[in-house]
NUMARTI-752437 format. One record per residue (C-alpha): x, y negated, z. Coordinates in steps of 0.2 Angstrom, whole numbers, plus 5000, padded with zeros to 4 digits. Layout:
<nodes>
XYZ ...
</nodes>
This chain:
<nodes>
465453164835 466953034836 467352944819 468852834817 468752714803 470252624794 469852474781 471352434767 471752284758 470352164754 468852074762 467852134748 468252314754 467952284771 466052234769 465952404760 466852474775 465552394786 463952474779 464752614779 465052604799 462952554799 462552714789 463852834800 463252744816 461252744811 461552944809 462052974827 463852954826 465052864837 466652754833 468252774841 469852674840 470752794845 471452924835 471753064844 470053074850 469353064833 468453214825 468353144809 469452994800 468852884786 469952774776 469352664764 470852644752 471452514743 472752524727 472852344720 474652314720 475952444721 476252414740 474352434744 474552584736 476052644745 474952604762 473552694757 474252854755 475752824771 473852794781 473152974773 474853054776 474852994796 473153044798 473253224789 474453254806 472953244817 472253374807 473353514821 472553434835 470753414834 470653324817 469053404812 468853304795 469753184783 468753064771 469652964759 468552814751 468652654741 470152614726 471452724729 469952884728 469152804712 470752754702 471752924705 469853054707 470853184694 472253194707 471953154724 471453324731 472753434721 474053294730 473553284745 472453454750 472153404769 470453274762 469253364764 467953234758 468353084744 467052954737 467352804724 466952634727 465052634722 464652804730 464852734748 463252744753 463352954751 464552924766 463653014778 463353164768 465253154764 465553184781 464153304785 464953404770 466453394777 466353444794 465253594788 467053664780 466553594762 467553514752 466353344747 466753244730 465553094724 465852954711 464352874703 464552784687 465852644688 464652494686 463352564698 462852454711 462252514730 460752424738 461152364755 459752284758 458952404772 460752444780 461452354796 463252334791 464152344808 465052194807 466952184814 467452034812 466751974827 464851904830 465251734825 465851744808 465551874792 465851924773 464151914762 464952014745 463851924731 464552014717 465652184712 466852234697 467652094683 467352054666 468951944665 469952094659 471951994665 473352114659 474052124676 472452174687 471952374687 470252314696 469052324683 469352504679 469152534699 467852414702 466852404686 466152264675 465452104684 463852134691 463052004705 461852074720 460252014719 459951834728 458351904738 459552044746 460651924750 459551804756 459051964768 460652014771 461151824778 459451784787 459951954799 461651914801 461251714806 460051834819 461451934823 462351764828 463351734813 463751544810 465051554797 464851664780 466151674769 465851724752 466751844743 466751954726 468051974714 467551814706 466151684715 465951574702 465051714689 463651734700 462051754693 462651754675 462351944670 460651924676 460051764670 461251684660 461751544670 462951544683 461651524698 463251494712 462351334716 460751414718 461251524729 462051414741 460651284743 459751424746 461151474760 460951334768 459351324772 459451474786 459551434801 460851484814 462351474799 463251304800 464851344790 464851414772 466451464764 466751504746 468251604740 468951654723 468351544713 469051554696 469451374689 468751374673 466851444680 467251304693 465751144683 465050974688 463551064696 464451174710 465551034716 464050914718 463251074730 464851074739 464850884741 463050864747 462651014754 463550974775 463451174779 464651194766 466451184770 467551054759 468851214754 468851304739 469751464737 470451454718 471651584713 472851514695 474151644697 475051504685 475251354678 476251384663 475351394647 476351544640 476151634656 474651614656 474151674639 475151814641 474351854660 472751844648 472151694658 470651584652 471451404657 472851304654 474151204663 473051034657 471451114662 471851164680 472550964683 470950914676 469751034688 470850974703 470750794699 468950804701 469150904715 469950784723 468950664717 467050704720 467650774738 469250684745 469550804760 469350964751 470551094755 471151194740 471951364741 472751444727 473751594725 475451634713 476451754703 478151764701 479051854690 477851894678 478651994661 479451854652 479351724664 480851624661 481851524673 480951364664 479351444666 479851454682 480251294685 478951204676 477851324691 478851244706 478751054697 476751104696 476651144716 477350964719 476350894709 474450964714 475150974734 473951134739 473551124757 473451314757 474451444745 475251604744 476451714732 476451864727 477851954715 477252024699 476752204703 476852314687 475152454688 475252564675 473752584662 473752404661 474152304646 475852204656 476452364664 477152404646 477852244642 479552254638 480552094647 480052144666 480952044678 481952124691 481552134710 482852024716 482451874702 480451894706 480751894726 482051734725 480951634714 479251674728 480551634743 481051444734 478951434728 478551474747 480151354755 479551224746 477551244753 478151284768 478751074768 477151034759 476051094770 477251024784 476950854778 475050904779 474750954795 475750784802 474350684792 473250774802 474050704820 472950584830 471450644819 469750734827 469250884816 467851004822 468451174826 467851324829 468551444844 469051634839 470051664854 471051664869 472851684871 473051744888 474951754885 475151564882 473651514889 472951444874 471551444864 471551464846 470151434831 469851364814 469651224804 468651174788 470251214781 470751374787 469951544780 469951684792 471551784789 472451704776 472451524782 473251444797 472651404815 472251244828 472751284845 471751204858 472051154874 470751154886 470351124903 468651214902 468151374894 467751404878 466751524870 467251634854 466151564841 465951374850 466251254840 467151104848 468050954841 470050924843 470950784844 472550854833 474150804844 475650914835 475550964818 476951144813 477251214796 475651304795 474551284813 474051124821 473951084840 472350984851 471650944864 469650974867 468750794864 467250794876 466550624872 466650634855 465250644842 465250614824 
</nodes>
């Protein structure tokens, strides 16, 4: 049997995707990318924002059509399954099989149910948490790089964010599992691990107490095979003196810190149900910068938030000049209902939220311009995810770029290069987002 497998939305879902894949392929089933070939099509769903959502049933929808061919079985998993369980099979009858987000490891039954004509539902309770520990995840994102998901669900309870009624209360994995799961991927010929939850800085609190984030990473650091460590979503206020000293000392880890602020008014922020202030993200960048002067900080911003004023607004764009983030995106404020902000009363129409993310992004765009010219004439290691055959060109990542979101070195070189190598590059051209080198043979540092 041929299964075809489609991850939605996060990096957090697509590790769930990938033990999935180790169950199903463990079980005697084959992958397919194509389609039309398929006899059965798993999509793990995602429903964070309103266009997420909008993808996640459009996906269902395209793939149901296979259904007439030789579509034997349609499984619907993840957000979108969780956060609508009371509708999703009146509204859409062609899934024959659905499962929340903590009942993926009942994927294989789901699709044995399934393709015996039985219409398969599963949803443990919310704040279950699956043991992966003896599953080989089939990683996708190639042999060289890989998420480790150190933690499900949030406590932080923002009234924009739908994802601890889909995802639960904060709960880490235990370090030894993930000290298992990392030791076989390093075997498998991983050298970058990127970590992920909905927040990385908890870790270890709702076992011990004490956020054990820096325990965790020494510990990281010590296997053998991994050379870069990446941490993202790092909320700022979890963010204390004892991570950043990790991150300074600690060479595997990579000087780049994903930490998502959404805002920098105060009133924004109150009302976004927020735990910081304008003054206290100034004071955890400072020391950023600081302790570790080439750290790369990425943040992430919402317009148009109810109430936001074109002060507020302002006050955000005089805050962007002013902490000069080497990476950051926007997003418009996405009212999801049976949240607290979906029934505020002074939304923001589309047009005002999409023309203050444009002039946010125009003015990043020239920030992170006058970035990547610093960089010119530098030599920053590198490590290689590709070739473009097209423009005959290699292309990787630096320190300072995160797989997906961040931007790309372009390398030219006259010998060849292996996905997952990492080389250094001599930075001759520096765009709005990527940077261009050449290959420095001779050089060590």
């Amino acid at each position: 049997m041929k299964i075809l497998f489609i991850s939605l939305g996060c990096d957090k879902n697509l590790v769930d995707s990938e033990v999935m894949l180790g169950l199903l392929t463990k079980n005697g089933y084959t992958l397919t990318d194509d389609e039309t070939q398929a006899d059965v099509i798993v999509i793990n769903t995602c429903c964070f924002i309103h266009d997420a959502k909008e993808e996640s049933i459009q996906t269902i929808l395209e793939m149901a059509q296979y259904k007439e061919d030789n579509l034997k079985a349609l499984v619907v998993t993840g957000c979108l399954a969780e956060r609508y369980k009371d509708e999703i099979l009146k509204e859409i009858p062609e899934i024959d099989a659905v499962l929340g987000t903590t009942s993926y490891d009942s994927i294989v039954e789901a699709v044995n149910q399934a393709l015996e004509g039985q219409v398969y539902e599963h949803y443990e309770n919310i704040d279950y948490l699956p043991d992966n520990s003896s599953i080989e995840r089939v990683v996708t994102t190639g042999n060289h790089m890989a998420y480790l998901k150190i933690a499900e669900g949030c406590d932080k309870r923002c009234s924009y964010c739908i994802i601890p009624k889909i995802r639960g209360n904060f709960r880490s994995v235990p370090m030894e599992e993930l000290l298992e799961e990392a030791k076989h991927l390093a075997k498998e010929g991983v050298k970058e691990l990127v970590l992920v939850a909905q927040e990385t800085t908890l870790y270890g609190k709702d076992f011990s107490g004490k956020k054990e984030l820096p325990k965790l990473l020494k510990e990281l650091c010590q296997i053998g095979g991994i050379e870069w460590i990446r941490l993202l979503y790092c909320y700022p206020e979890e963010i204390n003196d004892e991570l950043i000293q990790v991150m300074k000392t600690e060479k595997k880890i990579c000087h780049y810190i994903d930490m998502p602020i959404q805002h920098s008014e105060n009133r924004i922020l109150q009302r976004m149900g927020r735990r910081t202030s304008r003054e206290d993200l100034i004071e955890v960048i400072k020391k950023l910068r600081e302790e570790i002067p080439d750290i790369a900080i990425r943040t992430t911003l919402i317009t148009g938030f109810p109430g936001e004023t074109e002060e507020d607004h302002q006050g955000l764009m005089e805050f962007v000049k002013q902490c000069r983030f080497e990476r950051l995106g926007v997003f418009t404020y996405s009212p999801e209902e049976n949240t607290l902000a979906a029934d505020f009363e002074d939304q923001i129409d589309e047009e005002v939220k999409e023309a203050r993310r444009d002039e946010i992004m125009t003015l990043q765009q020239e920030i992170s311009f006058e970035h990547t010219q610093e960089l010119v004439g530098r030599v920053i290691r590198v490590m290689v995810e590709g070739y473009l055959y097209e423009d005959g060109i290699y292309v990787g990542r630096s320190y300072m770029d995160a797989p997906k979101v961040d931007g790309c070195v372009f390398i030219n070189s006259p010998e060849e290069l292996m996905t997952g190598d990492f080389v250094y590059v001599r930075i001759t051209q520096g765009r709005e987002y990527d940077v261009i080198g050449e290959v420095e043979y001779e050089f060590t540092k």
